[in-house]
DRENLO-534617 format. One record per residue (C-alpha): residue in three letters; x, y, z; chain. Coordinates in steps of 0.5 Angstrom, whole numbers, plus 500, padded with zeros to 3 digits. Layout:
// residues N
<rec code="ALA" east="X" north="Y" up="Z" unit="A"/>
...
This chain:
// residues 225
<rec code="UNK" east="825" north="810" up="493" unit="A"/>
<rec code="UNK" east="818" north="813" up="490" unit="A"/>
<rec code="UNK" east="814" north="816" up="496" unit="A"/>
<rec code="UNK" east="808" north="811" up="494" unit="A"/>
<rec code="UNK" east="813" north="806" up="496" unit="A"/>
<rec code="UNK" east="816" north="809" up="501" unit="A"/>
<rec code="UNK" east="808" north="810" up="504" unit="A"/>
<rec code="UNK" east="806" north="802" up="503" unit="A"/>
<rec code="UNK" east="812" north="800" up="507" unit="A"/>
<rec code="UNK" east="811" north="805" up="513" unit="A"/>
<rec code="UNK" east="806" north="800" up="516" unit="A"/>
<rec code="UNK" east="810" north="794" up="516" unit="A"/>
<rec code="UNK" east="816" north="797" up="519" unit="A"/>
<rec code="UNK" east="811" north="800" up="525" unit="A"/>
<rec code="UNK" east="808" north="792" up="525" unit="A"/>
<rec code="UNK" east="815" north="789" up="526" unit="A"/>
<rec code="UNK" east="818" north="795" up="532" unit="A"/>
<rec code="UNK" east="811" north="793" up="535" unit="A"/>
<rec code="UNK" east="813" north="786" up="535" unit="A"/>
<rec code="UNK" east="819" north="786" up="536" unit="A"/>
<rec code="UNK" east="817" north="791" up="543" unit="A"/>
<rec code="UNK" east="812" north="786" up="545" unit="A"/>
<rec code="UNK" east="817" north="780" up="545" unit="A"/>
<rec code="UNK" east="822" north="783" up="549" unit="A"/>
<rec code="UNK" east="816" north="786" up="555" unit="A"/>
<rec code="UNK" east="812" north="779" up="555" unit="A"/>
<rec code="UNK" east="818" north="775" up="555" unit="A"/>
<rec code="UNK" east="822" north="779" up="561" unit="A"/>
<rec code="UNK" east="827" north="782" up="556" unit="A"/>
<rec code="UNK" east="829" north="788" up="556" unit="A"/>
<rec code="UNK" east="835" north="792" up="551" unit="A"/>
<rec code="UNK" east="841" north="790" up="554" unit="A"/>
<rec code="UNK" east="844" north="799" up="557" unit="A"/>
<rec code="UNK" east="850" north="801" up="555" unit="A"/>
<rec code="UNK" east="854" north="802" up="562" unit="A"/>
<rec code="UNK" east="857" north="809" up="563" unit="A"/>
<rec code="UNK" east="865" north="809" up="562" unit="A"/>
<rec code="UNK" east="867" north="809" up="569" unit="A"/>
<rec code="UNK" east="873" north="813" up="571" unit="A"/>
<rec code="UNK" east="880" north="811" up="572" unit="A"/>
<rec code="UNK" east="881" north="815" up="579" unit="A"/>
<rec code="UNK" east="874" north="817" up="581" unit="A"/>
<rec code="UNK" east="875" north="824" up="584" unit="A"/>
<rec code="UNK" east="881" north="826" up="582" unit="A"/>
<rec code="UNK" east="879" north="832" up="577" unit="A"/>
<rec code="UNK" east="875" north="835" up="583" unit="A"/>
<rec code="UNK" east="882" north="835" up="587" unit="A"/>
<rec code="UNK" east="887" north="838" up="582" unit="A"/>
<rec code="UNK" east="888" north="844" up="585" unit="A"/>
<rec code="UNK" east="891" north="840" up="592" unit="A"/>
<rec code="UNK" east="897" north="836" up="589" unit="A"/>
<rec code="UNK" east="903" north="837" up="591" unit="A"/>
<rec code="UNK" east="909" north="832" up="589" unit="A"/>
<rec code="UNK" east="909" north="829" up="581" unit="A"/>
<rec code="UNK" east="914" north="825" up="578" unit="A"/>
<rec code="UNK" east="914" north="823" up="571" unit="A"/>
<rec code="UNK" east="919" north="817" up="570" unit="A"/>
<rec code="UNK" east="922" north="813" up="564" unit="A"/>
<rec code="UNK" east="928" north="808" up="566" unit="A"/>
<rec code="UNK" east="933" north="811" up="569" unit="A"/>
<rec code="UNK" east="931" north="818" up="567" unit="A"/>
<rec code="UNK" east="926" north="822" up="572" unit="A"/>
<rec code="UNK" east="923" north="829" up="573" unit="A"/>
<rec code="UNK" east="921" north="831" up="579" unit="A"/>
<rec code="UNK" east="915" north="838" up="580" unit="A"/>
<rec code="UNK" east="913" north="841" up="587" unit="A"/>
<rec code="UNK" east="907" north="845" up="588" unit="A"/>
<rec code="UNK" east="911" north="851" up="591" unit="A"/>
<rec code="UNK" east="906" north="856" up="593" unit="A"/>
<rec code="UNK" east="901" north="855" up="588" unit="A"/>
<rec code="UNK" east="906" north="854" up="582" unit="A"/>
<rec code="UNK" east="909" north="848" up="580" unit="A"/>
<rec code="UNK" east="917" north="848" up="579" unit="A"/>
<rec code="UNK" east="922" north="842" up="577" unit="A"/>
<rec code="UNK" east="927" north="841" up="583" unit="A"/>
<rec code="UNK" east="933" north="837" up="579" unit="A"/>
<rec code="UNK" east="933" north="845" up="575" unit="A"/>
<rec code="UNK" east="933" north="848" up="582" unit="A"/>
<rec code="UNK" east="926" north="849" up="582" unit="A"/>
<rec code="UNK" east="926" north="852" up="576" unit="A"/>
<rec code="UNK" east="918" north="854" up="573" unit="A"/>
<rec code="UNK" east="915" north="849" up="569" unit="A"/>
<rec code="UNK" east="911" north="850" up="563" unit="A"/>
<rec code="UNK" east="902" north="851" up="567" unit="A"/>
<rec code="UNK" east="900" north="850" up="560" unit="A"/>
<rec code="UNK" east="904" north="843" up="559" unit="A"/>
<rec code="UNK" east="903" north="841" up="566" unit="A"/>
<rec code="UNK" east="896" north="842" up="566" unit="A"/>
<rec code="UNK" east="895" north="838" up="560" unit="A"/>
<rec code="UNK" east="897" north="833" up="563" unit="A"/>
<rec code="UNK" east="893" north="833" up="570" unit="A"/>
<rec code="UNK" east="887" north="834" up="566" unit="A"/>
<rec code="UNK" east="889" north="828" up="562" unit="A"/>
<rec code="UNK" east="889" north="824" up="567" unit="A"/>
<rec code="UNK" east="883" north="825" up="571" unit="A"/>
<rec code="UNK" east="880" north="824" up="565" unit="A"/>
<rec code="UNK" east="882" north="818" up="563" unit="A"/>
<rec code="UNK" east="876" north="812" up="564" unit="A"/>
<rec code="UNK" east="877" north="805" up="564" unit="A"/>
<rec code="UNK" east="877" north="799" up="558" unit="A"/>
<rec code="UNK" east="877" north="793" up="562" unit="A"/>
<rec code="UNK" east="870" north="791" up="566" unit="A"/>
<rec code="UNK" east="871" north="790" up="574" unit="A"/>
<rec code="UNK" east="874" north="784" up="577" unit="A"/>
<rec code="UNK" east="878" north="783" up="568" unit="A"/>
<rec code="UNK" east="884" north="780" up="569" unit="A"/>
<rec code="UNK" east="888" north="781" up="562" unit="A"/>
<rec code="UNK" east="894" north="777" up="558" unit="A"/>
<rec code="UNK" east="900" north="782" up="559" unit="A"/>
<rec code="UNK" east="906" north="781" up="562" unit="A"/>
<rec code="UNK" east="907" north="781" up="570" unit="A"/>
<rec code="UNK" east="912" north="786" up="571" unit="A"/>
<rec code="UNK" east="907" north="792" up="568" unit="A"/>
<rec code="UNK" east="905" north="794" up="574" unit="A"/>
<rec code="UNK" east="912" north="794" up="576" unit="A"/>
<rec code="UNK" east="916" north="797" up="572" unit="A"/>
<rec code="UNK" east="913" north="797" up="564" unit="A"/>
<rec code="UNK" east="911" north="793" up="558" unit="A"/>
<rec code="UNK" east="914" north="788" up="555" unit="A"/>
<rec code="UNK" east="915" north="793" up="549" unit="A"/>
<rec code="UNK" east="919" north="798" up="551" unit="A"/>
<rec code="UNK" east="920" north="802" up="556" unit="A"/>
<rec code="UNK" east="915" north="806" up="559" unit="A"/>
<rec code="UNK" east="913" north="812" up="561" unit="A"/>
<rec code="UNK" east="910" north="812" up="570" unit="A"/>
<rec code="UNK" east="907" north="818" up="572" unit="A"/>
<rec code="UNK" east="906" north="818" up="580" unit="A"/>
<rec code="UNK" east="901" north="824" up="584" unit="A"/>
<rec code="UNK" east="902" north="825" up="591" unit="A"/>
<rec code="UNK" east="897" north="830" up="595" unit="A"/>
<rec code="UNK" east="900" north="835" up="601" unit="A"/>
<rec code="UNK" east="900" north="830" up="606" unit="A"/>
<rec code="UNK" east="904" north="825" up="601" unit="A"/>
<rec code="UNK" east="899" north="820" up="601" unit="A"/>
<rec code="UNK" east="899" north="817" up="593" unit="A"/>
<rec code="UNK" east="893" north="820" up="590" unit="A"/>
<rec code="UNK" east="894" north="817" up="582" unit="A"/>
<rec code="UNK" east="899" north="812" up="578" unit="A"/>
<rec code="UNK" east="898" north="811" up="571" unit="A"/>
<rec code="UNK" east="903" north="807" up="566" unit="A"/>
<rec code="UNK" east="904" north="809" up="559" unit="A"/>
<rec code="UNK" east="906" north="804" up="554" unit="A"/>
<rec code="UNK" east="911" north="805" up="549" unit="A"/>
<rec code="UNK" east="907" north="804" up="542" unit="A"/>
<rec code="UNK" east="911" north="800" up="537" unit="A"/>
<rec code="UNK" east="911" north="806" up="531" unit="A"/>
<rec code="UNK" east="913" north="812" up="536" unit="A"/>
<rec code="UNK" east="908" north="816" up="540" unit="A"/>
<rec code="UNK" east="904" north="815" up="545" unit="A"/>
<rec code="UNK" east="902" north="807" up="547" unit="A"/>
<rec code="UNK" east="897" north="803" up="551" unit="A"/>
<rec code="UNK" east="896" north="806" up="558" unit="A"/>
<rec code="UNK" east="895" north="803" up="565" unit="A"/>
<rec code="UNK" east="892" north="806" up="571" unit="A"/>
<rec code="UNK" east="892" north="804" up="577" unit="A"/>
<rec code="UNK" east="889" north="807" up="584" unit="A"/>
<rec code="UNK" east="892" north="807" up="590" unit="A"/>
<rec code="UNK" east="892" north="800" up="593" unit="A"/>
<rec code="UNK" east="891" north="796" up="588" unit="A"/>
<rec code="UNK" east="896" north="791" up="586" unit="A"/>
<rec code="UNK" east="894" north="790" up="579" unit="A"/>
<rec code="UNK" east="894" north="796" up="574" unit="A"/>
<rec code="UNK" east="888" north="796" up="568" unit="A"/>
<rec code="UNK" east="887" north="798" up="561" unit="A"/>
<rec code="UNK" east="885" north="805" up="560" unit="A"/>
<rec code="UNK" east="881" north="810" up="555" unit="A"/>
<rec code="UNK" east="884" north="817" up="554" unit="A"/>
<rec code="UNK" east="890" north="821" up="551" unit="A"/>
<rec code="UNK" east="895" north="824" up="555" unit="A"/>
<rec code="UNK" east="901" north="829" up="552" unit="A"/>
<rec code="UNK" east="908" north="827" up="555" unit="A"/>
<rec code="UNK" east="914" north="832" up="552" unit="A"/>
<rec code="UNK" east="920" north="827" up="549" unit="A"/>
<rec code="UNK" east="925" north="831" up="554" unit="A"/>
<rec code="UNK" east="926" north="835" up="560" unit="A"/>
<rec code="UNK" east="926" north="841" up="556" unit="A"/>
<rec code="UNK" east="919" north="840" up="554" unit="A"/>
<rec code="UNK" east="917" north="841" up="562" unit="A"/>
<rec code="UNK" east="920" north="847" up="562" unit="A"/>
<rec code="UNK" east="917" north="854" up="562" unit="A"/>
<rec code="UNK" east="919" north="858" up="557" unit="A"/>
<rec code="UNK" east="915" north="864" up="557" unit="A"/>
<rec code="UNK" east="920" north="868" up="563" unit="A"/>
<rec code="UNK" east="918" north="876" up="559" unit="A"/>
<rec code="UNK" east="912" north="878" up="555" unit="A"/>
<rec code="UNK" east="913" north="885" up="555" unit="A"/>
<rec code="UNK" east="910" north="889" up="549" unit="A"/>
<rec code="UNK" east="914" north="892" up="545" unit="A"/>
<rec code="UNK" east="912" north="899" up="545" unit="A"/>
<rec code="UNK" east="914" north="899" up="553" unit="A"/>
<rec code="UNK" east="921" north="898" up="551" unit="A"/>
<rec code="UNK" east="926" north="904" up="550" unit="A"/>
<rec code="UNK" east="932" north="900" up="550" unit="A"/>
<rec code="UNK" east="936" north="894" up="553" unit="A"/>
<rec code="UNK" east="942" north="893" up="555" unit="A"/>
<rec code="UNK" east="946" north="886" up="555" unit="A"/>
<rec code="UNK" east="953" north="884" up="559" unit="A"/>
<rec code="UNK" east="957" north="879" up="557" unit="A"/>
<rec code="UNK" east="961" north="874" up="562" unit="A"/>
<rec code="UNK" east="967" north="878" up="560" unit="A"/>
<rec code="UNK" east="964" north="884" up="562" unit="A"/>
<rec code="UNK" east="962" north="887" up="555" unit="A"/>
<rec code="UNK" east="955" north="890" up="555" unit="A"/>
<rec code="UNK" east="951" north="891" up="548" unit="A"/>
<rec code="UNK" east="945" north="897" up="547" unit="A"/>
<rec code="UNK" east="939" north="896" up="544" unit="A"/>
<rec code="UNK" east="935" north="902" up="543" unit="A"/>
<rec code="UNK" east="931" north="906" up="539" unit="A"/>
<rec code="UNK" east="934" north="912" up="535" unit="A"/>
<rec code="UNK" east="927" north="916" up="533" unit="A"/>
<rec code="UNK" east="920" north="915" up="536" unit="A"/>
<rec code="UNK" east="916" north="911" up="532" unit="A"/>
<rec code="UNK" east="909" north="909" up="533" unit="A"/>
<rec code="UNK" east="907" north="903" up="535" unit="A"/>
<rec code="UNK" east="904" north="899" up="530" unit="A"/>
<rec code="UNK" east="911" north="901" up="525" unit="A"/>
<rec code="UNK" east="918" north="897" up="527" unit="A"/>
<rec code="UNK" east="923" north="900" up="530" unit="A"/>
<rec code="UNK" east="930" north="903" up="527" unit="A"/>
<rec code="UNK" east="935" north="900" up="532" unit="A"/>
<rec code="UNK" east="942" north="902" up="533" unit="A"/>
<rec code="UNK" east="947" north="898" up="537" unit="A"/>
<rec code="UNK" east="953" north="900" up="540" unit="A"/>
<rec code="UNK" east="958" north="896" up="544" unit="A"/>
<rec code="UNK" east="961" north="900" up="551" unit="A"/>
């Protein structure tokens, strides 16, 4: 477009928002607002640090954490640590998640999803209690048709029905996924050797033969006693 031609529709795009402006205040109309996504569980964001039990449950297969002094174990490994980063992923997650369905919608899915799952497959239940034991949140992921995460359900503590919900949340596909793996992070140059025993008894040495600066790699020489 010219600038001429651009010059000579300005003021009939001004005259039409004009009348269009007018129309909408002398009729008593006003642009309908956008209303602001609504959390699934108000709160819950501000009140992560004081959760105590978590399961997570698909079928017959759970796994259950506790928050012991400030860091979150799973008790079927014997209260072995779980992965922060993993967990908190999660939790974040789920305070972020908002609501799809307007107050009061009533959708076509199966009754038993706010019991047990979907009508597609099983799904993936996650319960919060707080220190008290008190239920703080329960979401529902639905199983997706083509792999990965589905459709998620949440519902509020006393509701008898679960809704629709907005978000993404990260579930690992087993129990090893929960767990932490980083048990050592010891840099390299603090390391002068190491020392392994078997079950039978038999011990490896690992260990440096000559000093070497730290940005070189290492000459290791093994022995067995």
């Amino acid at each position: 477009m010219q600038r001429r031609d651009f010059y000579f529709l300005l003021p009939t795009g001004i005259a039409l928002i004009a009348a269009v402006t007018i129309e909408l205040v002398v009729g008593g109309h006003s642009p309908i607002p956008i209303p602001a996504p609504k959390p699934a569980f108000p709160g819950l964001a501000d009140h992560l640090d004081e959760l105590a039990w978590m399961r997570v449950s698909r079928g017959a297969a759970k796994v259950d954490f506790a928050n012991v002094a400030g860091r979150w174990v799973i008790i079927e490994k014997d209260n072995y640590p779980a992965s922060p980063a993993t967990l908190r992923r999660l939790l974040v997650g789920l305070a972020d998640l908002t609501r799809a369905e307007p107050d009061g919608a009533e959708t076509d899915r199966s009754p038993s999803l706010d019991l047990d799952g979907t009508a597609t497959g099983a799904p993936t239940r996650i319960a919060l209690r707080g220190r008290t034991g008190n239920t703080v949140a329960e979401a529902i992921v639905g199983t997706a048709s083509a792999g990965g995460v589905g459709p998620i359900y949440a519902r509020q503590p006393g509701a008898e029905r679960a809704s629709l919900a907005r978000g993404s949340l990260e579930l690992p596909g087993d129990l090893l996924g929960w767990l932490d793996r980083g048990i050592l992070d010891i840099p390299q140059a603090h390391v002068a050797s190491l020392k392994l025993t078997g079950a039978d008894g038999a011990t490896w040495r690992y260990g440096a033969t000559v000093p070497t600066p730290p940005s070189r790699s290492r000459t290791c020489r093994r022995t067995r006693d």
